[in-house]
C-alpha positions in Angstrom: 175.6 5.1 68.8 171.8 4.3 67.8 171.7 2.9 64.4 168.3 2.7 62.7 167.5 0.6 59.3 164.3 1.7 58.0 164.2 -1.2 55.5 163.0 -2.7 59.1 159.4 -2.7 60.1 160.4 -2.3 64.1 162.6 0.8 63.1 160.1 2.4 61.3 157.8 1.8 64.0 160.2 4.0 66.3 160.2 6.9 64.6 156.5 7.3 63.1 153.8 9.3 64.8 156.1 9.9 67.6 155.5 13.2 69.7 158.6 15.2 70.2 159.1 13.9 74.0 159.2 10.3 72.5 161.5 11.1 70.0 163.6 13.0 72.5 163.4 9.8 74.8 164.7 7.6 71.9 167.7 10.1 70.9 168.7 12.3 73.6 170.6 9.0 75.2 173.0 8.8 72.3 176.1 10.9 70.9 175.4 9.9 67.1 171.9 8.6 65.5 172.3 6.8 62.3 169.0 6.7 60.2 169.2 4.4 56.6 166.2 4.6 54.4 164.9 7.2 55.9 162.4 7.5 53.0 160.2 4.7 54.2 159.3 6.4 57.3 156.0 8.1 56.4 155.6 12.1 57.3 159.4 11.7 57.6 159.8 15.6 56.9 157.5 15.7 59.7 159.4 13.7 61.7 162.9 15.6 60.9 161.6 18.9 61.6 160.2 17.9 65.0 164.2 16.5 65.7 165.8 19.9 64.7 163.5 22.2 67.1 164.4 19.4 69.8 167.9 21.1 69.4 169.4 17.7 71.0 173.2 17.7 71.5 173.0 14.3 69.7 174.4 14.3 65.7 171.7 12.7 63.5 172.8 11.4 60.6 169.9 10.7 57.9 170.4 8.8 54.6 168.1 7.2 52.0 168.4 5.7 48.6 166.2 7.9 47.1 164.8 11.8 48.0 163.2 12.2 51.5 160.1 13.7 49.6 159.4 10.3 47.9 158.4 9.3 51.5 154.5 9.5 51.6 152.6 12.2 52.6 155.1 14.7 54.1 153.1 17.5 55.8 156.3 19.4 57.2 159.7 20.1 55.5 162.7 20.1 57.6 164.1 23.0 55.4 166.9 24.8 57.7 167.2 22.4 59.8 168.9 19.7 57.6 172.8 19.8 55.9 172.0 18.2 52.5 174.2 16.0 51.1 174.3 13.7 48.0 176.4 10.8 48.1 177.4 9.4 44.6 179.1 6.5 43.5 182.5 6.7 43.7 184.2 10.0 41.8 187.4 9.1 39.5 189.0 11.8 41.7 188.3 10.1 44.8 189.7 6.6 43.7 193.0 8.5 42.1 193.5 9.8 45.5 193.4 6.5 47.4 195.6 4.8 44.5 196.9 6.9 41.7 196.5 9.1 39.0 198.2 6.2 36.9 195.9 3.2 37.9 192.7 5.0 37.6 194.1 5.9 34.1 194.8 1.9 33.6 191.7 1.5 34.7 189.6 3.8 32.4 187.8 1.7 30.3 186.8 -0.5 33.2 184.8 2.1 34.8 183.3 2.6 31.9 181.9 -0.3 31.6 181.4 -1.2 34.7 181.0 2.1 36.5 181.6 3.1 40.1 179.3 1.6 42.9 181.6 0.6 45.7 180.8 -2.7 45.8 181.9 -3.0 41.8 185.2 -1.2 42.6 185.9 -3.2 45.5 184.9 -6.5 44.1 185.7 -6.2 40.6 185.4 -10.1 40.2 181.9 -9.9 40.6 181.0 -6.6 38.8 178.9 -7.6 37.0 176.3 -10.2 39.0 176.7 -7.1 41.5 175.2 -4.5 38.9 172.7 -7.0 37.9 171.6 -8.0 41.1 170.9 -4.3 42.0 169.4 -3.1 38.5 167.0 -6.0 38.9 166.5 -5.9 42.6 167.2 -2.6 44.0 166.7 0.4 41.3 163.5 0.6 40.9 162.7 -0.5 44.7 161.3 2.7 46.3 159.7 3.8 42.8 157.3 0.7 42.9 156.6 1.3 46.9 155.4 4.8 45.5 151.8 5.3 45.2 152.1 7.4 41.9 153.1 4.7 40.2 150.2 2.4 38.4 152.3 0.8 35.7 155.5 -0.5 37.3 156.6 -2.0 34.3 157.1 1.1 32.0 159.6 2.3 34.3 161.6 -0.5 33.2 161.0 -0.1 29.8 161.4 3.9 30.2 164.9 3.5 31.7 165.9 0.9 28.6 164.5 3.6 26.1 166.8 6.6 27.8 170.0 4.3 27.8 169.3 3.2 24.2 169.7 7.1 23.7 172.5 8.1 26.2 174.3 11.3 24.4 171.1 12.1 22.0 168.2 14.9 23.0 165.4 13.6 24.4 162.0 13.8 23.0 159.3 13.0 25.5 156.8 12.6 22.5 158.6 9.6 21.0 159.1 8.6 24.4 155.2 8.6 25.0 154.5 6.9 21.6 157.2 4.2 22.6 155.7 3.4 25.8 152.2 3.9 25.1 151.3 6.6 27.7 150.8 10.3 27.8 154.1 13.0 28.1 152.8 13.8 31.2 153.5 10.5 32.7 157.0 10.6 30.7 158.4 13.4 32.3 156.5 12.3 35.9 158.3 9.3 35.6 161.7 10.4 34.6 161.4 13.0 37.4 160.9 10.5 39.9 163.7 8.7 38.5 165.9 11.9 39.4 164.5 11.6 42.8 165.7 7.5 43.1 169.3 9.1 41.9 168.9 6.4 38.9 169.1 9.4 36.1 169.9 13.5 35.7 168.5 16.0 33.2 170.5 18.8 31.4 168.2 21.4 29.8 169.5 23.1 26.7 171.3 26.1 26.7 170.1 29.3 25.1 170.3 32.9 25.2 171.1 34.9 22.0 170.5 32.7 18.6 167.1 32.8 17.8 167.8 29.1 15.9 169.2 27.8 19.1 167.2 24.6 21.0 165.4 26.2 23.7 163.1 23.2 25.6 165.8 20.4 24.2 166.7 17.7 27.4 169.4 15.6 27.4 169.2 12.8 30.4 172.5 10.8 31.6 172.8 8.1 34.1 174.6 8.4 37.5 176.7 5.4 37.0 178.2 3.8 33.7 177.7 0.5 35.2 174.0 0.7 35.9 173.5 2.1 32.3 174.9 -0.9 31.3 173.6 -3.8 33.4 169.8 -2.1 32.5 170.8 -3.2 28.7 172.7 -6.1 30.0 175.8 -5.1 27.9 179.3 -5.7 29.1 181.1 -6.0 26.1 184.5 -4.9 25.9 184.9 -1.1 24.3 186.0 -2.7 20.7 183.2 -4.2 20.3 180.7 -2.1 21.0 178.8 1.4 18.6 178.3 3.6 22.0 182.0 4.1 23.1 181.3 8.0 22.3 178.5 7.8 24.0 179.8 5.9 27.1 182.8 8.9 27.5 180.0 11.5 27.4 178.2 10.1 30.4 181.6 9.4 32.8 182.7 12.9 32.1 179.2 14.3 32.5 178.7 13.0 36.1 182.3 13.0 37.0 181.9 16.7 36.6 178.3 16.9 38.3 180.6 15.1 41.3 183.1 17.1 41.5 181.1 20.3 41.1 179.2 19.0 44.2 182.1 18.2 46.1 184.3 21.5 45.6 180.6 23.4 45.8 180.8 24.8 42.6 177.3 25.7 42.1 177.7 26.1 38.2 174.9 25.4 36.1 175.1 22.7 33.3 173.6 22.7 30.0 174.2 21.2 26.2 173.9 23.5 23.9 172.4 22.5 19.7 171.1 24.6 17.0 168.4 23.8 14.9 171.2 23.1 12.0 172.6 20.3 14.3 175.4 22.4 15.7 175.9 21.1 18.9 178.2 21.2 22.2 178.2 18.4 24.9 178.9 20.6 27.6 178.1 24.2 29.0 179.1 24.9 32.5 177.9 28.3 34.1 179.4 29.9 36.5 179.1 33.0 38.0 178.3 35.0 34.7 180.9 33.2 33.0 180.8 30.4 30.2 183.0 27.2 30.1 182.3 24.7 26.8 183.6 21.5 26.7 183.0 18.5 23.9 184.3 14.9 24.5 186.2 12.9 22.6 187.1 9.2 22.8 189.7 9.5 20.2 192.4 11.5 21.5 193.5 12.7 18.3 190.2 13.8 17.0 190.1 17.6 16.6 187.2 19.9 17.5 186.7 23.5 17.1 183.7 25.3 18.7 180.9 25.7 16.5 181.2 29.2 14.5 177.8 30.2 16.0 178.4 29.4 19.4 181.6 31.5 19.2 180.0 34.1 17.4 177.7 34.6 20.5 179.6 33.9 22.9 182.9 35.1 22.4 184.1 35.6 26.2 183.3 31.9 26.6 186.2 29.1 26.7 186.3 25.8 24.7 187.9 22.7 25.5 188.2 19.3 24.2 188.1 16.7 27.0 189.7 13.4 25.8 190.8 10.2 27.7 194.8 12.1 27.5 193.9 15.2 29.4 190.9 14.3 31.3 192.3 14.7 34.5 192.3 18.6 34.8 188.2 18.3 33.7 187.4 15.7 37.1 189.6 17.4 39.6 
């Protein structure tokens, strides 16, 4: 096996602006290519492309913290010649699995707070210098490499701003008067913060109501833990005002998980009206609509909103609580 860590300057230096017969004289030897931080490799589309037409009987495995088209200057897409894969933090259905439904249940509120990153789960003792050493270090690394970026430091004070408002629409205006800079950069900035797997977007959901929210966005962090380390809170769940909002976010990328790993290609949404009628969740699939709201407090009841049923009346409700939460992640 070749392994290749682009994060070194003589790996790079293999694989950039290499014809096709060097690269075939690098690989061909080897059964199984490893490539890490692939994304630092410049033209690395380029590169990937040129590897797929070699049709090599070697397996080439490619991964990078962030999008391959964060590299610089990609002339070439390797579209059709790639597998795409995203690899998450851990999923609360992939840690049941290894342990039990029962412990990751005792465990809830610690992944939480603390989230999922392998290194958190395996080391729980040093969670937290582990989530700080990687929100300080590591999130933003490839986003300050990028040449886009002229003021590193609002994308620190960007991220801050969205977990401040985890569970709440997000208003790129406020956002820009916050931060000082023009929407444009808002949303180029959040985008490329999807691309560094730091943050998602859910668009609003609309089709009939003419008072529904049509351009709303609602953006939620991959991992609980990095949410938390960016506002360095770790306080225990009874202490803290964002409980509600904490159980949104798990559920919302412990669905986005297992969605990608049972390739359900639903669509997600959130869905609010004008008059503040609102649903956390709308999952489509296939023509058919699946609503779901989250509740910390098991006991708390929810109906749907008389609109959205009115509208939608083929469409399912549920209420996902910490009780029966278990059917919603697997």
């Amino acid at each position: 096996m070749l392994s290749l860590n682009c994060d070194n300057v003589d790996d790079v230096l293999s694989l950039e602006g290499k014809s096709s017969t060097e690269l075939k004289n690098l690989l061909s030897p080897y059964d199984l290519v490893f490539i890490d931080e692939a994304q630092r490799v410049k033209n690395i589309g380029l590169t990937l492309k040129m590897i797929g037409d070699l049709k090599l009987d070697t397996q080439v495995i490619v991964t990078g913290s962030s999008s391959l088209d964060m590299a610089n200057e990609i002339n070439e897409p390797a579209t059709g010649r790639l597998i795409e894969y995203n690899l998450y933090p851990f999923s609360l259905e992939e840690l049941a699995a290894d342990t039990s439904v029962r412990e990751e249940h005792r465990l809830l509120e610690t992944r939480m707070i603390y989230g999922l990153y392998p290194e958190v789960v395996t080391e729980p003792g040093d969670a937290k210098r582990t989530l700080m050493t990687l929100t300080n270090n590591y999130l933003y690394k490839d986003l300050f490499m990028y040449k886009g970026i002229k003021k590193p430091y609002l994308i620190q004070k960007l991220v801050r701003a969205l977990a401040l408002q985890l569970g709440s629409e997000v208003s790129y205006y406020e956002l820009s008067n916050l931060l000082g800079v023009d929407r444009g950069t808002v949303e180029a900035y959040i985008n490329l913060l999807e691309k560094c797997f730091v943050v998602f977007r859910l668009d609003s959901f609309s089709r009939n109501l003419r008072n529904e929210i049509k351009k709303g966005k609602k953006v939620y962090f991959y991992d609980n833990g990095v949410r938390n380390a960016v506002l360095s809170n770790f306080a225990s769940l009874e202490l803290r005002n964002d409980v509600g909002a904490l159980w949104e976010n798990l559920m919302v990328s412990e669905r986005v998980k297992r969605n990608a790993y049972h390739q359900h290609f639903a669509q997600l949404f959130f869905w609010r009206t004008h008059e503040q009628q609102e649903i956390d969740l709308v999952e489509e699939q296939d023509g058919r609509l699946h609503a779901f709201e989250f509740k910390w407090n098991g006991k708390a009841k929810s109906n749907p909103p008389k609109a959205f049923a009115a509208s939608y009346p083929d469409s399912v409700y549920e209420v996902v609580t910490p009780e029966n939460y278990g059917q919603f992640v697997r």
